[in-house]
Structure formats: C-alpha cells, structure tokens
C-alpha positions as CSV (number, residue, x, y, z in Angstrom):
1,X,108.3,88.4,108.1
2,X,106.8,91.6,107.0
3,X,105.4,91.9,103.2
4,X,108.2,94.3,102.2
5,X,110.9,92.4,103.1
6,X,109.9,89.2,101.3
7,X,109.5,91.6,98.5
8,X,112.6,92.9,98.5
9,X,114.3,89.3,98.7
10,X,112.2,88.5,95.7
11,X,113.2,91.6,94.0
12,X,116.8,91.1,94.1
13,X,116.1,88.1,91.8
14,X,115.0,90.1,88.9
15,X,117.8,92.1,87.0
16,X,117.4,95.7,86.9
17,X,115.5,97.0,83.7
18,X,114.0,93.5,82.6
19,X,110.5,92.6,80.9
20,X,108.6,91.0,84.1
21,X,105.7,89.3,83.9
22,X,103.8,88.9,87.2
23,X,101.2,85.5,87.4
24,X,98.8,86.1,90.2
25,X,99.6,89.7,90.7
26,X,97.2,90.1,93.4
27,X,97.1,93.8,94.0
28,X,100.2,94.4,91.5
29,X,102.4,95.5,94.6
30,X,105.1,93.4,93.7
31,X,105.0,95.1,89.8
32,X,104.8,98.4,91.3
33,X,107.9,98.1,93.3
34,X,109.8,96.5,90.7
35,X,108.7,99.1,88.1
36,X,110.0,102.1,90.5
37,X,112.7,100.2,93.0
38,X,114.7,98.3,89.5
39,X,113.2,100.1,86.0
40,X,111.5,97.2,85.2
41,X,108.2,97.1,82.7
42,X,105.9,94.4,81.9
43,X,102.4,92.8,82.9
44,X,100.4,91.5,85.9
45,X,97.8,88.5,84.9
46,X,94.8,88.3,87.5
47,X,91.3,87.1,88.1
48,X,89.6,89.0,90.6
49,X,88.0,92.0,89.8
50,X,89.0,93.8,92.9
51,X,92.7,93.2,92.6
52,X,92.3,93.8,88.9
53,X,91.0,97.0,90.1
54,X,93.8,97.8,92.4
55,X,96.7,97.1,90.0
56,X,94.5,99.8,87.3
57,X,95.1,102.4,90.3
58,X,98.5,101.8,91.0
59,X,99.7,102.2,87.6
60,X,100.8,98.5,86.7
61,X,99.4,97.1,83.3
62,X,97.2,94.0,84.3
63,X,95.8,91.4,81.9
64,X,92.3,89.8,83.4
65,X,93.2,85.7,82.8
66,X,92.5,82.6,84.0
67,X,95.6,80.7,84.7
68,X,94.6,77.3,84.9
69,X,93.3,77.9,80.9
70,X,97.3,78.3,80.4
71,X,99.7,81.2,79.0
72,X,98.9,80.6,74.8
73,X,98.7,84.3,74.5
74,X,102.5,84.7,75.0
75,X,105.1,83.7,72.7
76,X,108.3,82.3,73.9
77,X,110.8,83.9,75.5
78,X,108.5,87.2,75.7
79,X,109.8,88.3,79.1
80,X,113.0,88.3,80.9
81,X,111.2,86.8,84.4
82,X,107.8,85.8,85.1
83,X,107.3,85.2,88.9
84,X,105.4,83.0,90.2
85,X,104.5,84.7,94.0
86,X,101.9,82.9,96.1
87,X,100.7,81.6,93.4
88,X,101.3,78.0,92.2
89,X,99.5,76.4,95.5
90,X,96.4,77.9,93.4
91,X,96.9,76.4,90.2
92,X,95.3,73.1,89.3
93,X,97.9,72.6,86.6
94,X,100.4,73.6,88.4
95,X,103.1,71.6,86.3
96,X,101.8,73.0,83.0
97,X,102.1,76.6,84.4
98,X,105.5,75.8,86.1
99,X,106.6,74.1,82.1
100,X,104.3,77.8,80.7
101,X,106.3,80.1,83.5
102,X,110.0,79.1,82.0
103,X,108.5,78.9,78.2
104,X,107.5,82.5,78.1
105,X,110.1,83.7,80.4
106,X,114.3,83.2,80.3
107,X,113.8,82.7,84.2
108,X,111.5,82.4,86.9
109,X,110.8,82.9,90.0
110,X,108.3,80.6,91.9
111,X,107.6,81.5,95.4
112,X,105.3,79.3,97.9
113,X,104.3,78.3,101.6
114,X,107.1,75.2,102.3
115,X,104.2,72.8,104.2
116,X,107.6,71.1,104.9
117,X,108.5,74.0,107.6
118,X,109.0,72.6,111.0
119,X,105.5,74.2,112.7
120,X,103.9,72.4,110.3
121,X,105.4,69.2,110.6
122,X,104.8,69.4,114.9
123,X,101.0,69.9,114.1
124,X,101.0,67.5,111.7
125,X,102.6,64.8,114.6
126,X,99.9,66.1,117.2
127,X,96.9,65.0,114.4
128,X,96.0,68.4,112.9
129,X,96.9,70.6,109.9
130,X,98.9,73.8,110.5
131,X,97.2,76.8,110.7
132,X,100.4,79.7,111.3
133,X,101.0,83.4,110.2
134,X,102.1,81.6,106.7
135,X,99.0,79.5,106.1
136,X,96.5,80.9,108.2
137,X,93.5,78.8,107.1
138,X,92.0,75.8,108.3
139,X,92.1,72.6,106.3
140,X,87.9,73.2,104.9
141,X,88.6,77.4,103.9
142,X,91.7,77.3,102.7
143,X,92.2,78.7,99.1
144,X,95.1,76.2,98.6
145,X,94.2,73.4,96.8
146,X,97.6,71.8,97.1
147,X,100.7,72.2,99.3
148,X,104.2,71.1,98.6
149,X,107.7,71.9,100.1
150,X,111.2,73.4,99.4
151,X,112.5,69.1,99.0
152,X,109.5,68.4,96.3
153,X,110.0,72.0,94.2
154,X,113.5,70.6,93.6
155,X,112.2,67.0,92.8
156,X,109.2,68.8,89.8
157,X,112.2,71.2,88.8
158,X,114.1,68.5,87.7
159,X,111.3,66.4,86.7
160,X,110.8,69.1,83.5
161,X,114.1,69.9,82.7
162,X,114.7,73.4,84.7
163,X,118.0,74.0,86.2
164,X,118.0,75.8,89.6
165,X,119.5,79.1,89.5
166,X,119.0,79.8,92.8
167,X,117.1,79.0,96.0
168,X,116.2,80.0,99.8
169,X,113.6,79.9,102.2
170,X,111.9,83.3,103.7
171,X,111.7,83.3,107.5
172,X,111.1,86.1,109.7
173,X,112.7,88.2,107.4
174,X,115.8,86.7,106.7
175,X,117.0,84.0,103.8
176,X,117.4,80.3,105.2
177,X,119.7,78.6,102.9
178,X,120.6,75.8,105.9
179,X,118.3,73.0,106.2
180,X,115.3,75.6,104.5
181,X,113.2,72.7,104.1
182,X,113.0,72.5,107.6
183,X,113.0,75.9,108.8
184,X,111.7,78.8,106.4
185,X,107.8,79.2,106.0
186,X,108.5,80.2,102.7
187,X,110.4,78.2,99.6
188,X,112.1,80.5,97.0
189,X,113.6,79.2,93.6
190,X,115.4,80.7,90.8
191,X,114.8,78.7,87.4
192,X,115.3,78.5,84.1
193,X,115.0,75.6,81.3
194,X,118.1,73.5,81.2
C-alpha cells in the first residue's frame, strides 16, 4: 500500500474544515494534506527534532511534546479529530492517550500495524516474529514497544467507554472490512466517547 493512499483513506475520516490535531505527526505530511486536500487547521505534537523540523518547512504548526507525559495542555473538546497515525504502538500509556485522544477531540482516529494480520500469524506458527513491508523490524530494533490487533482495539474501545464510529483494515491499498483482523496489515478505527 503506498503512503498516499493510506492517507487518503485516513483523510476521508476527517470532515472537511475541522480543528485536527495530529499526535505523532512525524514529518506533518498527514497535516499538510489535510490542510490543503479538506480546509482543515490545527496542530501536529512531535518529539524529534528532525521531524519537528520538517513539519516547520512544510507549513504545519507543530508543538514539540512528549506524549507519554499526557495531553494537560489541551482542554476538552479543543479539536474536532485528533488522529492517532502510527502512533499508539509507541506510547507507553497507551490507554491514557487513547482516554486523552477522545477527551480533547469529538472523535478520533487511531491507526496501527494489526500483529493479528495473517503473515504474521504464519511466522509466528514457524517460531519467529514477523518482519513484512508493515513491521519491518526485527523483534531487538524495533521502535514498537507493544503490538496489538484490529480484535483487541475493539476489546480497549469498549473497555473505556468509546463507541466505534467506524472501522477497516488497510491492505495493499484497498479497505478490508471482511475478516480485517485477519487480512489487512493495517487496523483503522473511528471513535468517539459513548
């Protein structure tokens, strides 16, 4: 699946014109195309200086945070979506952030490599941990410090009270909604608090 076309998937979820705000910009592509693609304004949060750099050259407003010290800065309901791309698997608190991504935002999107994804589950059965286009690092260098799949987002989502808007799997750039546990590299949900 190419970067652009997961992006534009991810777009369609955000309503032209809202307040985004993006956790774990990265480079703040995914802000730059929503800003010019869909009218949209709002923030990127990131860590590294390099990507912080990248977002100040493309034009997108980025705030320099840690987000494992939480979103305290932001009232409620201060943006209209905060997305959640690549980002969660990161997070050592990742259920605070997911409780933080739908109290400063009406919705959210969370986006994340589904270890559930059936080339994972075939190198799991031959003894070793996946290493595909999707999570391309071995088990000792990987920068994810957790994996999860589209079956246990559900299970957290419901755990803290957010109701499922929506939700897909990426693959090969098309939406999997049959069996997408089982056969997108990619889970996709649509939240807000119930």
């Amino acid at each position: 699946m190419t970067e652009s076309v997961a992006m534009q998937a991810l777009a369609r979820l955000v309503p032209p014109g809202s307040r985004v705000l993006d956790l774990g910009c990265g480079d703040g592509a995914m802000l730059d195309y929503l800003q010019r693609e869909r009218g949209c304004t709002g923030y990127g949060v990131e860590i590294a200086d390099a990507n912080v750099l990248a977002c100040v050259r493309r034009g997108v407003q980025v705030l320099q945070l840690n987000l494992d010290e939480g979103l305290a800065l932001f009232e409620d309901n201060s943006f209209d979506v905060v997305l959640q791309i690549d980002t969660l698997q990161h997070l050592r608190n990742a259920e605070t952030m997911l409780r933080e991504t739908a109290r400063v935002g009406r919705t959210g999107v969370v986006a994340f490599p589904n270890f559930a994804h059936w080339p994972n589950r075939l190198s799991i059965l031959r003894g070793r941990m996946p290493v595909t286009r999707r999570l391309p690092y071995q088990w000792y260098d990987t920068p994810n410090i957790r994996v999860g799949t589209y079956k246990d987002f559900e299970v957290l989502a419901h755990k803290n009270s957010l109701r499922i808007l929506e939700s897909f799997g990426l693959q090969g750039g098309r939406q999997v909604r049959w069996l997408p546990n089982a056969r997108a590299s990619t889970a996709v949900f649509h939240f807000e608090h119930a």
